[in-house]
N, C-alpha and C positions, 0 to 999 in steps of 0.2 A: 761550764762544760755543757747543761745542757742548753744554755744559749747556742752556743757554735753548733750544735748537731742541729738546732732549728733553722740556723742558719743556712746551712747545708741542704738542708732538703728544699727549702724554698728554694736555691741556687737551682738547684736538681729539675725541681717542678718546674722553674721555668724556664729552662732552657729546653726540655720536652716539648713543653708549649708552642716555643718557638719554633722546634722541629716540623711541630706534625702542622702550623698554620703553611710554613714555606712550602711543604711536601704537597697539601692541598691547592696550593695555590698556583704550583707549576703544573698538576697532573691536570689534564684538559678532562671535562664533562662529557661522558660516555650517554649517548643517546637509544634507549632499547626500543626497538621495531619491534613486532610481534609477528612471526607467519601466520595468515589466515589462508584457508582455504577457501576457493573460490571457483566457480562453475560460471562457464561461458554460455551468455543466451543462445539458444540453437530458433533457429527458424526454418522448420518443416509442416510437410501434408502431415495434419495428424487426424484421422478416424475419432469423430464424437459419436459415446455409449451416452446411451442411458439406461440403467438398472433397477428392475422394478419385481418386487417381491412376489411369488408364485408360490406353489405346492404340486408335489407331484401325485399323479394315478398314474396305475398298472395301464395297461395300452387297454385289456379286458379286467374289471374289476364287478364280478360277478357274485349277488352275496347267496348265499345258502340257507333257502328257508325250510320250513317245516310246514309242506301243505295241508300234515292230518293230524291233528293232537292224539296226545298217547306221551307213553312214558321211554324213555331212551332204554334200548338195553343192554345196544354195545356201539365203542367209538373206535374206530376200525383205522385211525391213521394218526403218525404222530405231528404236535402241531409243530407248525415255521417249516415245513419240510415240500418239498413236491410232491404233488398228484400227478396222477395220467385220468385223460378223459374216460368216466365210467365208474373207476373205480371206486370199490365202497365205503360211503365215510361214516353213516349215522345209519344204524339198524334202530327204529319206534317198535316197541309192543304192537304185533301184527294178531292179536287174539280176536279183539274186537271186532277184525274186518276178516280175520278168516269165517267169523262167524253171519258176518253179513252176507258175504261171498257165499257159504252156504245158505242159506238162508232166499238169494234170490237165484239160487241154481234150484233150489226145490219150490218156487213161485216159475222157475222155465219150467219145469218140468211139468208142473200143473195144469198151466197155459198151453203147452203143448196137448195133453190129456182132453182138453177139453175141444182142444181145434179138431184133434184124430175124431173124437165122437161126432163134434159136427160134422167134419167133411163126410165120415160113415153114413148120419143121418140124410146130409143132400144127397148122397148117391142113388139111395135108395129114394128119395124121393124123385130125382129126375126120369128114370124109367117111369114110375105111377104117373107123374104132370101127364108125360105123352100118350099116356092110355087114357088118362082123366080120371083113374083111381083118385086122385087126391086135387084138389081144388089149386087153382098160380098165387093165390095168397099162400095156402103150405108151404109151397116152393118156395115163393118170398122168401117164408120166416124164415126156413132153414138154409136157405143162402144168406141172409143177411145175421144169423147164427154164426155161420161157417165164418164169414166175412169179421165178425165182433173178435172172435175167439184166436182171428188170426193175426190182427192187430194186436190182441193181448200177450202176445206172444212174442211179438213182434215189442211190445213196452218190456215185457218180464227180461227179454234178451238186452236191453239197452241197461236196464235196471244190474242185470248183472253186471255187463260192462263196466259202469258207473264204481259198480262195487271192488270189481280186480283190480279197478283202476287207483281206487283211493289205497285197495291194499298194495299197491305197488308203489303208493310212495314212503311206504313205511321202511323201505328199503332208499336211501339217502345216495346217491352218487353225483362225482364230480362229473358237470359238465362241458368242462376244458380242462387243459394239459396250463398248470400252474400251481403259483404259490401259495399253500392255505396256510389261515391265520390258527388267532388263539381261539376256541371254542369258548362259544357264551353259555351253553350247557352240557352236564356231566351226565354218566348214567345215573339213571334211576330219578332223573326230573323229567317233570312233568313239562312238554311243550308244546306250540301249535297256538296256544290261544293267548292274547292278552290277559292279563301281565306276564303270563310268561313269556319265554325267550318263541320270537316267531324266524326270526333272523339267529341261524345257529353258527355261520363262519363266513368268511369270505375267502373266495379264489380269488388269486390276481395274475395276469399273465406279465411278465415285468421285461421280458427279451427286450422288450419296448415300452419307454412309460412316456405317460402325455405331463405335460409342466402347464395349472392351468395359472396365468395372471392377466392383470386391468389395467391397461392405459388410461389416461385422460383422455377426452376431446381433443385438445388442442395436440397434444402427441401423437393420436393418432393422424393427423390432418398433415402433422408434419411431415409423421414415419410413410405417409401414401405418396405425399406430394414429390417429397424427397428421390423416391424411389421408381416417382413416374417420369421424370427427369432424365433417365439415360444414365441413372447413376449404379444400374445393377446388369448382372450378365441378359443375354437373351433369353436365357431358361428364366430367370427370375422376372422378367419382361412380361412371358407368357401367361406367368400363372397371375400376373397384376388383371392380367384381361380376363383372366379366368376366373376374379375376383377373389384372389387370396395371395398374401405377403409373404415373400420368403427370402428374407434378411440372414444376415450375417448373426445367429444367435448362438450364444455362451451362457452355460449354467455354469453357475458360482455358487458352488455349496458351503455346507455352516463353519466350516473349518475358514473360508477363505480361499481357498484352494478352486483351479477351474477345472470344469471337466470335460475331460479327452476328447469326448467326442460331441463334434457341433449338432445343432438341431434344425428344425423348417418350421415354420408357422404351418398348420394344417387345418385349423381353422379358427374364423370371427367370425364373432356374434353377428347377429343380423340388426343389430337395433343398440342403440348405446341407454345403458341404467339410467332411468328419470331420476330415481331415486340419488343414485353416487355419481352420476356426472360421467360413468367409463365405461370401457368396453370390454367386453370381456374376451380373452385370447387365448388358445391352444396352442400347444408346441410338443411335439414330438422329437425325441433323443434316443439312441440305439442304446440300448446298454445289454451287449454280450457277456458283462463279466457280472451281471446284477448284482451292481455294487450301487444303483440307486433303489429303494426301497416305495411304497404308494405312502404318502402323509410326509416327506421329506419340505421341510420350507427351505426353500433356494432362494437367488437371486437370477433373474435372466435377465441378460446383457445383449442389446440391443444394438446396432449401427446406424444410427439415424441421420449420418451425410458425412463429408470431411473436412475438417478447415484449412483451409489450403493459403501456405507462408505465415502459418502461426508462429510465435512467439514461446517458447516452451522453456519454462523453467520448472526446475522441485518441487513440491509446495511444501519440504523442512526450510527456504529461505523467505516463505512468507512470512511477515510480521502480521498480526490481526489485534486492530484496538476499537472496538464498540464501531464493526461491519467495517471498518475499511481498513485495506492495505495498503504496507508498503515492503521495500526490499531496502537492504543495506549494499552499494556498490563500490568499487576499486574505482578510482579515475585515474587518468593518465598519469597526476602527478601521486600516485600512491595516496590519495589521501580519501577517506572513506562518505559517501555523501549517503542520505536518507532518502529515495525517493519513493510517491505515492504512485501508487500501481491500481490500473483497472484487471479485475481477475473477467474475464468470459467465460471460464470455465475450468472443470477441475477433474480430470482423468488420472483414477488412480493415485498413483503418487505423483504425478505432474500437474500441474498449473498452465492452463492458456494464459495471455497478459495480452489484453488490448494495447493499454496506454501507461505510458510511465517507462519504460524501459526498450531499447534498441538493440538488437542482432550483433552479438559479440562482445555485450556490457558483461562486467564482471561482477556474477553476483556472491556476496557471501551466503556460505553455507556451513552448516553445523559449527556458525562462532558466533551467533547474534549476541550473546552475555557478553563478548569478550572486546567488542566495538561499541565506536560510537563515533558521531556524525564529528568531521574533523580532523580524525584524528589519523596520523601517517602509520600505512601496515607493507611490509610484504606481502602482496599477493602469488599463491600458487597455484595453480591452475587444476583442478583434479576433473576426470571423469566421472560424472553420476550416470550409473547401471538403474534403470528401473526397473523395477519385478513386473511392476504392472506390464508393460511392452512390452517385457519379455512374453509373456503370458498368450500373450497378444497372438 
């Protein structure tokens, strides 16, 4: 009995066997292509930046010092907030200099006193001269009396001066309409002199702030040359002769993000740094809605010429292995080849390509893991959107 059931299942098992070799061997080999995505070389004029790291000031960055030491006794405005030109920000302990102020108001008044008796005394001596009651040496003394006593008067009133004047700095006002900071000192400190606080805030006027940064030498030579070319409007022509650049400039602040509004070069150094090799540059930006702030690090983006029937691809379809490139492409027969690529340059998220690739090659994009040199793909063709252009 249980022979024949072993029987039976051997019978079973191989006639299965037999089943599933025939069923393999008529069903034909299914061959799987993979879609890749893929971007056509474009060849356009494209505008070369170059980006080079800055800091912004206030357009007016005014600091607030403390001309007369004394102690604070009131701080009259709150900080981060606007001022108006005048108005009051640091009242100093005016005791000292009220006291001085008196002090050389009763040294006027003395001086005075003494000029009145002299002038009294030459009076009465210039009638006597002319009779000869009294000797031209008398006369002398007490003209050159009169004379002493009216210069001293003459110092005791400057002395005053001197004096109203130091009490009136005891009284702090802004002097422009801007932004003030944090306060370096509070009331009841002591300021005016080293170590204390000499520098007590700063105003900054921001409607407008300067972006100051440093080219190299050879940047510079370029961004001039480039520019004396014919390659900028007539306004921008004019000011080359008037010895200052005013380029095509973009602030790119820390987010990444550009900002709204473009700027003008307004001024360059006169002399490039022995020391760093650069120059140093100013740039001015509107900002109505002072939403740049003075101490901001940016980037300013430069236009320094155009490359004209560039080669423009992604640069998510570059491959990079120890500095050199290449690209993965679609050829005619679907089959994906490896080539090396010269990069010229690199804007944003695009790639210039001197050599290695031709106008309308199919490059992969966003599958580089999923190819390899060889091997047969569907290629689809997609649009790449760049931010960076867009921005542009």
């Amino acid at each position: 009995m249980i022979q024949t059931l072993s029987m039976k299942f051997i019978y079973w098992l191989s006639l299965i066997s037999i089943l599933i070799a025939c069923q393999s061997k008529d069903a034909p080999k299914q061959k799987i292509i993979n879609t890749i995505p893929v971007v056509l070389v474009k060849v356009d004029d494209v505008p070369i930046y170059n980006e080079f790291v800055g800091q912004t000031y206030g357009l007016k960055d005014i600091p607030i010092r403390a001309r007369v030491d004394g102690y604070i006794e009131k701080i009259d405005f709150e900080e981060g907030t606007r001022v108006k030109k005048g108005a009051l920000l640091y009242e100093i302990d005016p005791d000292p200099f009220l006291a001085e102020v008196a002090a050389k108001e009763s040294n006027v008044a003395e001086a005075k006193t003494k000029m009145i008796n002299a002038l009294n005394e030459l009076n009465r001596y210039k009638p006597l001269a002319e009779k000869k009651a009294v000797s031209e040496s008398d006369l002398d003394a007490a003209q050159a009396k009169y004379d002493a006593s009216k210069s001293s008067v003459e110092a005791a009133e400057a002395n005053l001066r001197q004096a109203k004047i130091k009490l009136s700095y005891c009284s702090i006002k802004a002097p422009i309409d801007g932004l003030i900071g944090k306060t370096e000192a509070r009331v009841g400190e002591y300021v005016g002199k080293e170590p204390n606080p000499v520098i007590l805030n700063t105003i900054s006027r921001i409607d407008t702030v300067r972006v100051q940064f440093s080219i190299s030498e050879n940047k510079y030579l370029q961004l001039a040359k480039a520019y004396q070319e014919n390659k900028t409007s007539e306004q921008a022509r004019k000011q080359i002769e008037e010895g200052k650049l005013n380029p095509n400039i973009e602030l790119i602040l820390a987010d990444g993000s550009v900002y709204g509004f473009k700027g003008a070069i307004d001024f360059v150094n006169n002399q490039i740094n022995s020391t760093t090799g650069s120059l140093l540059i100013q740039a001015s930006f509107p900002n109505p809605n002072r939403l740049l702030r003075p101490g901001l690090y940016a980037k300013i983006r430069l236009q320094l010429g155009v490359e004209e029937n560039a080669k423009v691809i992604p640069q998510r379809s570059l491959i990079e292995l120890q500095g050199k490139y290449s690209v993965f492409i679609v050829n005619d027969s679907n089959k994906v080849e490896q080539r090396a690529v010269e990069v010229a340059s690199k804007i944003g998220d695009l790639a210039i390509i001197s050599e290695g690739i031709e106008a309308k090659d199919k490059v992969v994009i966003d599958a580089l893991q999923q190819v390899a040199a060889g091997i047969e793909v569907k290629a689809e063709v997609i649009e790449f959107q760049s931010k960076t252009s867009e921005s542009e």
